[in-house]
N, C-alpha and C positions, 0 to 999 in steps of 0.2 A: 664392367670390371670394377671390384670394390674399392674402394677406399685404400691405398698403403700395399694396392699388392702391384701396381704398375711396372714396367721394365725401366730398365736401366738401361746403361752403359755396361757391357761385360766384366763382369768382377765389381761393378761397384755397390748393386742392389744390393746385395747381401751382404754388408760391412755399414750399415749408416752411413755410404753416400761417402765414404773416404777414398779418396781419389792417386795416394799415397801407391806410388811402385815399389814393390821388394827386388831387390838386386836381383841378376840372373835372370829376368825374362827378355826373349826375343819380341822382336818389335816388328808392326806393320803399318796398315793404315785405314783401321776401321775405329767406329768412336768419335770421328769425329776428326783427333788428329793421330793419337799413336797404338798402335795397339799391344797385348802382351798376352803369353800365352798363357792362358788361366791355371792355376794346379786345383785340382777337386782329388778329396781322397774321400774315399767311400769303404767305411767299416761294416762290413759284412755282406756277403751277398747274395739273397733271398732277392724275391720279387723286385722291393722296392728299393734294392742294390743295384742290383744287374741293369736295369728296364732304366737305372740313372746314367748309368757307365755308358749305356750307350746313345742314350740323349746327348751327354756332354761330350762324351766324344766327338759325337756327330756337330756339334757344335763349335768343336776345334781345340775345346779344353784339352789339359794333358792329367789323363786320369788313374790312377791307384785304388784296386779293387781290393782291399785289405779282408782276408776271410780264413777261416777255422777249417770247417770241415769237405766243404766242394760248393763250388756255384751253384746257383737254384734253393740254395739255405733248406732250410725244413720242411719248408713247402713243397717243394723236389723230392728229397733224400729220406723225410721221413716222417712226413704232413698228407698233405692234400693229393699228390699223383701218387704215390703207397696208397693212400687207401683208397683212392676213387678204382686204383686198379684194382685192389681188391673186391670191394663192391662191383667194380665190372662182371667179375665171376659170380658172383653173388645174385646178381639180378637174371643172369642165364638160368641162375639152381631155380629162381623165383618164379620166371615167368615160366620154365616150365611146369613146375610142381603146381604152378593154380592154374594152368590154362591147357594143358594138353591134353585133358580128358572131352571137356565142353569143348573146345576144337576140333574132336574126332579124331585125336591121333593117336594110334595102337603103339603101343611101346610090350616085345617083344622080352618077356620076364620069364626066367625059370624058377623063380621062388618059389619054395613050396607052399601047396594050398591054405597051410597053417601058418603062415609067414607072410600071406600078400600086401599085410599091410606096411611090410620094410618098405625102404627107400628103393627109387627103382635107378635114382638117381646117383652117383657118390662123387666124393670130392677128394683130392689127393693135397691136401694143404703144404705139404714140402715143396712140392711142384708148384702151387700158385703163388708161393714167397719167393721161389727165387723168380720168377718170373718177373714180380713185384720189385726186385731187389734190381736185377736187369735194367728193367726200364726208368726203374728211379736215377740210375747210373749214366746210362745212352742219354737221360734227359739234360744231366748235369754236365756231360762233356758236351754234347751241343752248345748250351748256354756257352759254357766258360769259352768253345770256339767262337761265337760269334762276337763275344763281348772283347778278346783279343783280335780277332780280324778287323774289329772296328777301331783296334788303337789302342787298347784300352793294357795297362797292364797288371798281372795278378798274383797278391802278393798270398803267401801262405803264411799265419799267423793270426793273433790277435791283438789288435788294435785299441790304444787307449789314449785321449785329447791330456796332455801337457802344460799345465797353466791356461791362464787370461792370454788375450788374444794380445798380440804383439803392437808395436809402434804402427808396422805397415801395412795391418791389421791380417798378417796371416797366421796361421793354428801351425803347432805344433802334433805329431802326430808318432805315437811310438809303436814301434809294429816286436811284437816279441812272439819269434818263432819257436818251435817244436823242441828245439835242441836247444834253448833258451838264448840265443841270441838277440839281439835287439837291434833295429833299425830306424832312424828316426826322419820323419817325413814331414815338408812342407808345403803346408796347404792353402791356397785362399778361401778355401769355402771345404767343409766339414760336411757329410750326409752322416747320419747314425740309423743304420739299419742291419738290427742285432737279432730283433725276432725274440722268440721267448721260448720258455722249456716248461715242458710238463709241473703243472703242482702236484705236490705231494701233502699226506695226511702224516704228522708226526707219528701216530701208531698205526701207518699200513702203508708203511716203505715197499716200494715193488723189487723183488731181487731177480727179473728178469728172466724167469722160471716157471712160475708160478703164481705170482701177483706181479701185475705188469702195467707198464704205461704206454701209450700209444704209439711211442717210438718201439718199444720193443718184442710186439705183436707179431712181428715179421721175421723172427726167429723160429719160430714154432712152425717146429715137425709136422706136427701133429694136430687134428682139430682138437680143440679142450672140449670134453663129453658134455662138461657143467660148465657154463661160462655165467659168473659174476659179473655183471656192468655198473659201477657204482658212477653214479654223475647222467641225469638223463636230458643235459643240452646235446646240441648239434654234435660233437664227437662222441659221445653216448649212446645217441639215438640211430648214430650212424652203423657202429661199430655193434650193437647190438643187434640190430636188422640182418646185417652182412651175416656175423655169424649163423646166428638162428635159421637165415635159407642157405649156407654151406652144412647143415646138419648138427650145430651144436643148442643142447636146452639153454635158453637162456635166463636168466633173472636180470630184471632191469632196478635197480634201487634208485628212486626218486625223491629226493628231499622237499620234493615242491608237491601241489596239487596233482597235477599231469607231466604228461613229456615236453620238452623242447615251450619251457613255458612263456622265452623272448621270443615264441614267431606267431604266427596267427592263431587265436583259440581254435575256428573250425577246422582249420588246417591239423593242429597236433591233436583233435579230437579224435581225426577222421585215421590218423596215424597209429596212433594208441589205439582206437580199433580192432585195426589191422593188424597191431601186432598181438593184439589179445586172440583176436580169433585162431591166429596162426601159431597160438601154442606159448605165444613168449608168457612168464610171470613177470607181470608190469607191479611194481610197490610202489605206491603214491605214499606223500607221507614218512616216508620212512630214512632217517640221516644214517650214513653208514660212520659209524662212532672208529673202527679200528679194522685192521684186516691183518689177519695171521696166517702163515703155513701152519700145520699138523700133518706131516708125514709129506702122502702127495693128496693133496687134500688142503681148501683153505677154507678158513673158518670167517667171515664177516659179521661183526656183531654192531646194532644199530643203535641210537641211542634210547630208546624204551628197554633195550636189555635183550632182544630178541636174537638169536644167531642161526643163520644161514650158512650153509655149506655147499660146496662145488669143487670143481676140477683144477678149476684157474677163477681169476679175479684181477678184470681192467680198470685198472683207475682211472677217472677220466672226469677228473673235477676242477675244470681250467688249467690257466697257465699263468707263470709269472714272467714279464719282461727281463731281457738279458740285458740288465742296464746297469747294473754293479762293477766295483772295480775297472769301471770303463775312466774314472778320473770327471765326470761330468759336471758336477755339483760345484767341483774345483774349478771348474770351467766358466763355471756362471751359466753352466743348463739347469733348468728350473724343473723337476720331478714330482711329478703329482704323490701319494701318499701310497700306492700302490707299486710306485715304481715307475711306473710309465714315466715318460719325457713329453713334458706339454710343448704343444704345437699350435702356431695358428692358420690359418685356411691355406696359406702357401707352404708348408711346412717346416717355419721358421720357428725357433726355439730361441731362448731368451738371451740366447748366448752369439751376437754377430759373429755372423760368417761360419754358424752350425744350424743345420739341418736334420730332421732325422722323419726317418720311413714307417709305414708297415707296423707288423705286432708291438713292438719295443712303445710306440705312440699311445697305445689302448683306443684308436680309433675308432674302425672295425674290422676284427680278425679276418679278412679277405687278402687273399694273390692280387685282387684287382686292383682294391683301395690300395696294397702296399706300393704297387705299379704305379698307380696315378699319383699317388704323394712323391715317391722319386721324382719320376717326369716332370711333376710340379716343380720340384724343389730345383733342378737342375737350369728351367725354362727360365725360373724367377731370376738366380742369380746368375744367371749368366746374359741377362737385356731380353730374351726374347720374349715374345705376349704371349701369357699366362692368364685362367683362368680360376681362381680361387675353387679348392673343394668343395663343391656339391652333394650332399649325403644323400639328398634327398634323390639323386638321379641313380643311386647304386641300385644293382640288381643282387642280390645274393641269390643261395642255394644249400638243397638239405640234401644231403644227396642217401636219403632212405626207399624204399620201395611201400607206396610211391613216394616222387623226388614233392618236394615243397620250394617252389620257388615264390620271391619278392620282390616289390620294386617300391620305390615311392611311400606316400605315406599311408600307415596301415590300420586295422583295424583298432588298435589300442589309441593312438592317436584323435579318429572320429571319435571313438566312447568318451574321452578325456576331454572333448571340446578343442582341440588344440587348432581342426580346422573342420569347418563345414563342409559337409560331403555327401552325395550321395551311392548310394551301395547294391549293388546285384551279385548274386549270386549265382550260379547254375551246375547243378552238377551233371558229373559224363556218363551220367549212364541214362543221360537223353541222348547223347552224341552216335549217332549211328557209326564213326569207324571204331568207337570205345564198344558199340554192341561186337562190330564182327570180331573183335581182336579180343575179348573178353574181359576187357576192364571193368570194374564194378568200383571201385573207389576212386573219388577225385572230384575236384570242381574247377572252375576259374568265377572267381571275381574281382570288378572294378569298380575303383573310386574313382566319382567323377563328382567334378565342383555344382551346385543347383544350378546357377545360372548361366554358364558359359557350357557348360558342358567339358571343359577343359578335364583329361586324364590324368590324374594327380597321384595314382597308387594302383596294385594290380597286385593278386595272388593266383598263382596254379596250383594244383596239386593232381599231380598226372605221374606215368610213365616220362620220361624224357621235360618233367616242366623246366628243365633249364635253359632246352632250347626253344619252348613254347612262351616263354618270357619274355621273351626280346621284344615281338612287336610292342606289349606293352611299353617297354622300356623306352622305346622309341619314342612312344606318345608320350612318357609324362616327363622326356629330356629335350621334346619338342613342342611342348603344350600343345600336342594336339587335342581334339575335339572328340567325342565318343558317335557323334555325327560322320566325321572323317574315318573313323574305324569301320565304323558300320558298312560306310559306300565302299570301302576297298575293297576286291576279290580273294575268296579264299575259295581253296580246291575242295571240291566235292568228293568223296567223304574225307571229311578230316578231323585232326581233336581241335584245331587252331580253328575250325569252324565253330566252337564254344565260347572263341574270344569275340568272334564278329557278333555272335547271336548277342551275347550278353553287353556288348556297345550298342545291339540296338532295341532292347528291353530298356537301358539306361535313358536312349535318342529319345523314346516312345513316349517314356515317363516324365522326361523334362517336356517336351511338346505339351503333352497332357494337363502339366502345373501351370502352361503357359495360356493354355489354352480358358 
């Protein structure tokens, strides 16, 4: 446990150790000698909301889930479960359009002879949005049930911290609702977990129509004929894929070298690719300078002067943190230059007895990370034993066809010197169940340290690498060994059989150095 993140007494960690009761709490007798019921208010409730609400409650706090639009925040309602559902359908159009011919399976076409080469397949995009819209909905009345079953109670509004923190060191907390009411709430302990909203380009404002941001994808009727993707990170890369195997042409505009240029080079090599071969126009290179309607019709023009035309046009060039007008600064929360709200490994903020979660932090944009920074924050101040964030233990995910999954440290890291490591590769098209099921693109590889052999990083790129990731994950949140990997059982045929091979090419070669 590091330095400064150790437990307390409940309610005291998180204030510097001030021991000072606010009127109005009830008393027991844990602590020591007396005890009182903690107040935690939690502004917003995304991942690293909700996943607090009910730590702390469980903990016996008395807790206030202050939120805007529905529990599960944007990650729910109009993030990560929207589009991973949408991409769910997407990967059905995929796998069948490249695999049902080489698998022998007759599909049953009345197109005309001069037509055979249409789709045999189609997609009804009204149908798959509300679908999408459904389950985004089911997802977020669950949450909000379970996070009141558990005590917790939830307010509807938006939330903003009140001055410097008080004599008896609790926050003040103003909730101003819909019909503009206002409620004001006392806190011991503050989480800020806001999340963040689509960036926008001064001259290619989305009007929800026709040029659009990711939130607003899931309106549409219709598949867009031509789809623009300007922005070629992880929701770019995502959102581009998806459509292009539900049947729209795509354009990918990429202001960098390649796609998806934070994840691993072979990995978005092998991606870009794929989606070249499959029809998409990938533009490396090239900044998209502005984005306009003309008629129904949009025009994207790049900065060399060049203009591009399509149907529709998704923007998808980051996001900014929801950290404005929250009152923070006034608080004595300390905000990086970007926005963001600086955090240290327990997710303490500069401001005692304020905490904050998730996108709003600039961490990293993950469900998990925002989860685990809650939980964190909730464990620290309330006495129980906490473990300070571990970046290095996160697993991420691309969720493209095929998925790109990561662990640990990665390729950019060994090239940079930052740690010594050794490196195998293998791709699945030695993997016999990737022959019978007809995968042709993907690999796995691991980093392992020279001498110990300890698992320290790991990349897939497969079908399903999201759940092919885990053992790694295991190994480099367990230092395990690539020796250990190796002797484990994996089932005959498998893709997960590519992990075991390639720990013991790693096993082989350290023996070999040692040898």
């Amino acid at each position: 446990m590091g330095e400064g993140y150790g437990s307390g007494c409940a309610g005291h960690s998180g204030n510097g150790g001030a021991t000072a009761e606010a009127p109005g709490r009830s008393h027991g007798e844990v602590c020591g000698t007396m005890e009182y019921v903690t107040r935690i208010v939690i502004i917003g409730g995304g991942p690293g909301g909700y996943e607090a609400a009910l730590v702390a409650a469980q903990l016996g706090a008395e807790v206030t889930v202050v939120d805007r639009d529905g529990l599960g925040g944007a990650s729910v309602l109009t993030d990560c479960v929207p589009s991973k559902t949408l991409i769910a359908t997407a990967e059905v159009m995929t796998t069948f359009d490249s695999s049902y011919e080489e698998l022998g399976i007759i599909v049953a076409d009345d197109t005309p002879p001069m037509e055979q080469a249409a789709r045999v397949v189609g997609v009804d995009l009204g149908k798959v949005n509300r679908r999408v819209k459904r389950l985004a909905l089911a997802q977020s009345h669950d949450i909000t049930a379970s996070v009141t079953r558990a005590g917790a109670r939830v307010l509807r509004g938006r939330g903003r911290l009140e001055g410097m923190q008080a004599l008896d060191g609790s926050r003040k907390v103003v909730v101003r609702a819909a019909d503009g009411t206002e409620e004001t709430l006392t806190a011991d302990a503050v989480l800020i977990a806001t999340g963040g909203h689509p960036r926008e380009l001064p001259d290619a404002r989305p009007d929800g129509e026709r040029i659009l941001n990711w939130t607003q994808v899931y309106d549409l009727n219709e598949l867009p004929e031509e789809l623009i993707v300007v922005g070629s990170g992880v929701t770019g890369a995502e959102f581009a894929g998806a459509y292009q195997a539900l049947g729209s042409k795509v354009t990918l505009v990429s202001s960098r070298d390649r796609v998806l240029p934070g994840e691993d080079p072979d990995a978005a090599a092998v991606l870009e690719d794929v989606f070249r071969r499959r029809g998409m126009n990938v533009m490396a290179r090239s900044r998209a300078q502005s984005a306009k309607r003309v008629g129904d019709r949009v025009e994207v023009t790049l900065a060399d002067g060049r203009v591009i035309t399509g149907s529709h046009c998704l923007m998808a060039v980051g996001a900014i943190p929801n950290s404005e007008g929250m009152g923070l600064e006034e608080a004595g929360v300390r905000l990086r230059e970007s926005g963001h709200i600086w955090t240290d490994k327990v997710s303490r903020t500069t401001a005692p007895g304020v905490y904050a979660a998730g996108d709003v932090t600039g961490v990293f944009a993950l469900a998990s990370v925002a989860a685990m920074q809650g939980r964190i924050a909730m464990y620290h101040f309330l006495g129980d034993a906490v473990a300070p964030l571990n970046l290095k233990t996160v697993s991420s995910n691309v969720f493209t066809d095929p998925e790109i999954a990561t662990v640990g440290y990665s390729q950019a890291d060994v090239d940079a010197g930052k740690i010594d490591a050794r490196v195998v590769k293998l791709p699945l098209l030695r993997n016999p169940r990737a022959k019978m099921q007809g995968i042709r693109d993907g690999f796995v590889k691991i980093f392992c340290r020279p001498g110990t052999g300890i698992v320290v990083g790991g990349v897939v790129v497969a079908p399903r690498a999201s759940e092919l990731i885990h053992p790694i994950s295991i190994a480099v949140d367990n230092n395990l060994t690539v020796e250990q990997i190796a002797n484990a059982f994996t089932v005959y045929p498998s893709l997960s059989g590519s992990i075991a091979e390639v720990a013991r090419q790693l096993h082989t070669r350290k023996a070999d150095a040692e040898a």
